[in-house]
Every structure is written in C-alpha cells, then in structure tokens.
N, C-alpha and C positions, 0 to 999 in steps of 0.2 A: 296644694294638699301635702305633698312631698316635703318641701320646703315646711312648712309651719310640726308636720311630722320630726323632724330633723331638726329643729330650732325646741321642742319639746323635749327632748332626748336631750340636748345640751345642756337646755334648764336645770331638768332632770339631776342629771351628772355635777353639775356644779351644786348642784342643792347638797346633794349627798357626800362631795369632796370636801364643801366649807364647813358643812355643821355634824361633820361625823363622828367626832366625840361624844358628840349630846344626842345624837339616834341612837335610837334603843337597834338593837340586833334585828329583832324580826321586822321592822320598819326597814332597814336596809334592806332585807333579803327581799321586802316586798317590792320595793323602788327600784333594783334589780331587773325581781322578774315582769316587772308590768317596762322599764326599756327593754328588753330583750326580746319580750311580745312584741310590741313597738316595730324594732327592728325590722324583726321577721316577717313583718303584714307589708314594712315598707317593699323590704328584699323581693316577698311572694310577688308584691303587685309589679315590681319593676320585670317578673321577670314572665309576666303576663303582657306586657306591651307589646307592642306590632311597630313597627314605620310608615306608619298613615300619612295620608298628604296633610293631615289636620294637625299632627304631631311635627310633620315639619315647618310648619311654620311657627311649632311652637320654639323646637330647637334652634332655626336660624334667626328667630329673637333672640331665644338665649344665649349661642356663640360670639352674637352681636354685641353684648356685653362683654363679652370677655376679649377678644381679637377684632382688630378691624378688618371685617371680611370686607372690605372695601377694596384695598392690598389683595387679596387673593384675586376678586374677581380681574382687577386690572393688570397685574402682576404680567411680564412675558422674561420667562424662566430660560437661564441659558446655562449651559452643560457645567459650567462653575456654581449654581445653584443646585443644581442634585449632587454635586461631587460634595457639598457643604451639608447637603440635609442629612446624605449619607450616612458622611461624617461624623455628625455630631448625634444620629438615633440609631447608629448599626450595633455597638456596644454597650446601648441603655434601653431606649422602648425596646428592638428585635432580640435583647437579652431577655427583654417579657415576654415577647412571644416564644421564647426557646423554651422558658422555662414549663408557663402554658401547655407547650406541645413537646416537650419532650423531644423536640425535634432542631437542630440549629438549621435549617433550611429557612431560606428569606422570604416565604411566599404562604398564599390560603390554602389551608389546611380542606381539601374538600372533602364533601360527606358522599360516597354514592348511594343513587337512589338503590341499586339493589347491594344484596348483603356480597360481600366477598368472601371466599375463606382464608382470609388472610388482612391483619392491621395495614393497610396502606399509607393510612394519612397524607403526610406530604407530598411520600412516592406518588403516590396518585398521577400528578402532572408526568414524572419523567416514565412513567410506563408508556404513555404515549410516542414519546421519544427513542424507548427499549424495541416497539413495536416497528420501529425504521431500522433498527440496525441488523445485517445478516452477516453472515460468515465470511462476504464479500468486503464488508467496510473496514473501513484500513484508518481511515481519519476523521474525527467529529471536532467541530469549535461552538461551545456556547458561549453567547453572547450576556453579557451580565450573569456574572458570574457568583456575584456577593461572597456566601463569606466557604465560597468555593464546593459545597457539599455534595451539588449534584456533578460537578465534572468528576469529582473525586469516588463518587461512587459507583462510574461509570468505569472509570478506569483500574476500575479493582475487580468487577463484574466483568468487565469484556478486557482483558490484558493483550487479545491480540489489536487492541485499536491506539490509537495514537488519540491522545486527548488535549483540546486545546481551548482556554479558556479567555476570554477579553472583560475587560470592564475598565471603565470610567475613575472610578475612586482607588486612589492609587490604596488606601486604609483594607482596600475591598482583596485585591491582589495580594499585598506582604501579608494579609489573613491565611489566603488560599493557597499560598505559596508554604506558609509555616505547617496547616493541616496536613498537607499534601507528604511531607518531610516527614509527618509525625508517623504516618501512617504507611510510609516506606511505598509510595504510587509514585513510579516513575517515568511511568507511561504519561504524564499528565505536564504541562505548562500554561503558565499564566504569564496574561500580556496586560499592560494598559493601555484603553483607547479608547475612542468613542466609534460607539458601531457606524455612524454616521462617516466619518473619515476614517476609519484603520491603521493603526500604524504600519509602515513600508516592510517589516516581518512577517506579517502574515500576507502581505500582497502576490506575493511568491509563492504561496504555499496553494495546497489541494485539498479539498474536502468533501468527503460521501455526506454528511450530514450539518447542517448547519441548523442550532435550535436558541430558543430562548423561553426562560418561561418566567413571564412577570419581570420582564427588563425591556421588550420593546415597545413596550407602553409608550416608553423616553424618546421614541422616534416621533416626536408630538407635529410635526411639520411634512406637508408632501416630500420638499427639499430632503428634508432628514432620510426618508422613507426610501426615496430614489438613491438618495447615496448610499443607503446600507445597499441597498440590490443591487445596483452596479458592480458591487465590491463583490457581492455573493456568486451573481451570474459567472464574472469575471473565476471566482475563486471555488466553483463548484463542481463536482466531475459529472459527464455525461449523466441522466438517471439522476443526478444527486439532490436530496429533500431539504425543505426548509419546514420545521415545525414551529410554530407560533402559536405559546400556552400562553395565554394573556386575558386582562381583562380590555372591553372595546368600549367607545362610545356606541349608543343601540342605533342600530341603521336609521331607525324611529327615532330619533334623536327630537330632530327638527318638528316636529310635531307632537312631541309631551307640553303639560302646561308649563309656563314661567318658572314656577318652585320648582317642578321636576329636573327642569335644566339646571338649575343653579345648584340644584341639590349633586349634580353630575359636576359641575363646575367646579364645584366647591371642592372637593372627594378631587379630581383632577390635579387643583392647584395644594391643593394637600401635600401631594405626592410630589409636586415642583414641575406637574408637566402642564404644557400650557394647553394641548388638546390630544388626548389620546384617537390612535387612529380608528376609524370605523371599521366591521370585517368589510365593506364592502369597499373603504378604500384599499385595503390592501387586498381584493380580488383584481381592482379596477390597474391597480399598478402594476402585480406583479403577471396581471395580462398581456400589459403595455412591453414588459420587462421579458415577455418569453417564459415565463412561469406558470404553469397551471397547476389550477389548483383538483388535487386528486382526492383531498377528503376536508370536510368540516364537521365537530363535533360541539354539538350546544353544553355550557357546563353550569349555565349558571344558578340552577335552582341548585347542584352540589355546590357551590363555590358563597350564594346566599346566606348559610345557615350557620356559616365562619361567621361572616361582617356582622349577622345579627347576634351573633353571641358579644361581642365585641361594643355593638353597638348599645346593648341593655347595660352592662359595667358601666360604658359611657355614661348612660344616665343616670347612674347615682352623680358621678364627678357635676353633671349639670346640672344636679338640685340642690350643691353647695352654694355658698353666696359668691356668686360672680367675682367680686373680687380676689378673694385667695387666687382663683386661677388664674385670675389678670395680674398681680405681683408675680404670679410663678413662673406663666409662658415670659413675664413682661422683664426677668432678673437679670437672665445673659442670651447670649443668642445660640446657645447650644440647646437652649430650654425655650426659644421660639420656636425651634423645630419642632420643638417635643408638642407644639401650641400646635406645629402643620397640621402634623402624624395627627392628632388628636380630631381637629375638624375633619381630614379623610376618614375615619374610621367611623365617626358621624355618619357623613354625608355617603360615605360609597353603600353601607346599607340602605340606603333613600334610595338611589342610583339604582341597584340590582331589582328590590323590593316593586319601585313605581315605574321600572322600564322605562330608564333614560343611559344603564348602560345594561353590556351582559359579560357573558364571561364563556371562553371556550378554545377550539381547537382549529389553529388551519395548515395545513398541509399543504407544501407548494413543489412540484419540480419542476424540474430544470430539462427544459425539452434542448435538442439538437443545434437550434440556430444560437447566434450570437445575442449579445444584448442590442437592441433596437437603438441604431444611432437618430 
C-alpha cells in the first residue's frame, strides 16, 4: 500500500514536471494538493505503526533486500570493526542525531515516565552517575567516552574531581581532547584503549567511580567482561562504584520466539557487537569478581520511545524501492556502516518492544577483598 502510495506521487510529479507548460494553473494547484493529501495520509499512517511480530517479519524481508543480513547474523566483530563503524557514522548518522536532539552526546535520548521539572534529555543517563559522586570523590574514568560530552560535563560541574576518559577510536579521543581545550576543563583527560585491556597509564592509577553509559555493550564476550573487572577491581578504591548505563540482551533472551531473537541479533550486529552482555551476566561476574551489586534500575519503557521514533522515519526509507538503498549502503564502505546503524535502528525497536532485549541501570562495588584469583 505504501509502496504503490509513493509510486503514485512520483507519477504524479513527473506528470506535472513534463507537461507543465500545457497545465492550465488550477490543474496544477489541484495535482499539488491532492500529492500533499497523499503524502500526509501516508506520513499520518507511518506514524500510527507499532513493532509487531507481524511487522517484523515484514521488515526482515525487506532489509533482506537491501543488505545481506546473512553477514550480520554470522559476522564475529573484533575491536578493529567498531573503531571502523565508529569511524565512519560519528561525524555523519550521530551528526543526525545531534542535530534531532540538540544534544552532541552519543547515546538514547530517554523519556521519563514521570514529569521532571527540568529538560533532561540525554542527561538523563549521567544523573545516575551525578547520584555516585560525594564530596569525597577525588577521581572518576568513563569508559567510552565518544565524542567526550559527558566526561566534560562532569568535569566543569564537579571541578574538585579529577576526570578520566578511555575509548577505542582513536577519531573518538582527538574529538574529546579538542572539546575539552575549547571549553577551558582541565580537570579532564582522555586516553585510547580498549576497556577490555587498558593501556599501562591508567593501570597505575585510582578511582572512586568508574562508569560507562552505552559503551559497555562492546564487552560482547565473558573474556571481555573479566578483563574490564580485573582492571576495575585492580583500579578501584575501597567503597569504589561501577555504573553501567546500557542497553542488555533480556535475561528472557533464550526463550523469545526465533524472529524476536534475530530481531535482537540483528540490532546487536548493527552496532558491530557480537553479543551484548545480559544484566544477569554481569551480576554473575562481577559476584565472581568481589563486586556487588547495590542497586538496579529498569529503563527500558523510557529508553523504548527513542528507538520507536527512530524506528517510524525508518519506515518511510523501507517503503522506497529496495534498490536505491542497496546502491547507497552498497557505494563505499563508509556508507556500509551507514547500511549497519540503519538495520540497528530497525531492529533494536523490535528488541526493546517484543522483549528480547531491555535497557537500564547497574550499580556495582567494590567490597574489601582482592579480585578472586
């Protein structure tokens, strides 16, 4: 219906571009308003949709057409595949979403369910974070740091803290390095690394607070996982917290239907990770690790109503003809990514929507003993 709507409208338009010398005036204005009608019935209904299991199967036909979600699902992604996705959509699709939100922060814009008195938006996530720090803390490291805005707005807000930033893409860094300069925060540095192994500068160092929000997704592996906490325990001070603002695979994972999973899958390999951690893997480790966990906070019906917004736009692009999008993702590979981002943004709506993943809050410290040899 979409499709033959939008193939009308074309007609339409071409009718009226070739033979517009010989329309009389109020014929055009009429041909006009009966597209623009058009339009708008299509726009109303798209923005009436839901992410139904019926819908997704409609979608993962028509993704199928354009990318071979074949490659996604088999795909095992290694820290040189995210530093590349990065790469090539931190300064083009996440300049959409800046634009969108007003906001240059790299992460879901959430909605809460009750009113605040105050615009939160992005903050949202690092109030959680605000909510750890006391008079006492002296040093914080977020891990994935993108394009630097929450270390840096930490560090202008709490000036008695020492702020320390890590991430992966080196493009991610000389970002957050040049902000930082602009805006005269000299409390704040930025490193490259993979949280998974550290570089040997911060291995030395101390930390009241260690967080990350929408970056440790990338610890897609137990191994991964173990090695950030090694690193953390090792580099934590007595009392010291670990926040993790993220989105999870749903504990429920394993028991959604077939589409539900793949719908997670998909939305996963999107993003270049090859399995995002469950909360209850990271309860079960960082138990193993000497960590307890002192608080969890479910986000995902705020965290939802991002992806679905996201996800409606989507579907105009999917009721073009397949092809265009297939030459576009298919021209260079800076615009393959742009082909990932596109199917995540799809599929993690499905994800959140049919509970195959969620999204929220885990708070971890760092009790007394050592790490568990």
């Amino acid at each position: 219906m979409l499709r033959k709507a939008i193939a009308l409208i074309v007609v339409i338009v071409c009718v009226v571009l070739t033979g517009l010398r010989n329309v009389p005036a109020p014929h055009i204005l009429v041909t006009a308003f009966l597209s623009i009608v058009i339009l708008i019935s299509i726009l109303s209904r798209l923005l009436l949709l839901e992410p139904t299991r019926e819908r997704l199967q409609w979608d993962i036909g028509r993704l199928s057409r354009v990318l071979n979600l074949k490659c996604f699902f088999e795909s095992k992604y290694l820290p040189s595949h995210v530093c590349h996705y990065y790469a090539s959509t931190t300064s083009r699709d996440y300049k959409l979403l800046e634009w969108a939100t007003n906001c240059d922060a790299m992460h879901t814009e959430l909605s809460p369910r009750d009113r605040l008195p105050y615009n939160c938006g992005h903050l949202y996530q690092l109030l959680h974070v605000v909510a750890c720090i006391n008079p006492k803390s002296s040093s914080v490291l977020e891990i994935g740091v993108g394009k630097g805005s929450n270390a840096i707005f930490l560090a202008k807000v709490f000036q008695h803290l020492r702020v320390v930033g890590l991430d992966i893409v080196p493009e991610h860094v000389t970002h957050a390095k040049c902000e930082a300069q602009k805006v005269g925060a000299d409390n704040v540095e930025f490193y490259e690394g993979d949280a998974a192994q550290p570089p040997d500068q911060l291995k030395s160092r101390r930390f009241d607070l260690i967080f990350g929000i929408e970056s440790l997704c990338h610890l897609d592996s137990d191994g991964r996982v173990q090695g950030f906490l090694q690193f953390a325990q090792k580099v934590l001070n007595p009392g010291g917290q670990i926040v993790v603002v993220d989105g999870f695979r749903a504990d429920s994972f394993n028991s959604c239907p077939q589409e539900v999973q793949e719908a997670m899958i998909l939305a996963e390999s999107g993003f270049r990770i090859c399995r995002m951690p469950s909360k209850r893997l990271w309860r079960e480790v960082c138990d193993a690790a000497g960590l307890k966990l002192v608080r969890t906070t479910d986000l995902t019906h705020e965290a939802a109503k991002f992806w679905l917004k996201g996800w409606r736009v989507a579907q105009i692009l999917l009721a073009l003809p397949p092809f265009l999008l297939r030459r576009y993702f298919a021209s260079s590979s800076i615009r393959a990514e742009t082909g990932a981002n596109f199917v995540a943004v799809v599929m993690t709506a499905y994800a959140f929507a049919l509970g195959s993943a969620s999204y929220g809050v885990l708070i971890f410290e760092k009790e007394c003993q050592g790490f568990p040899s």
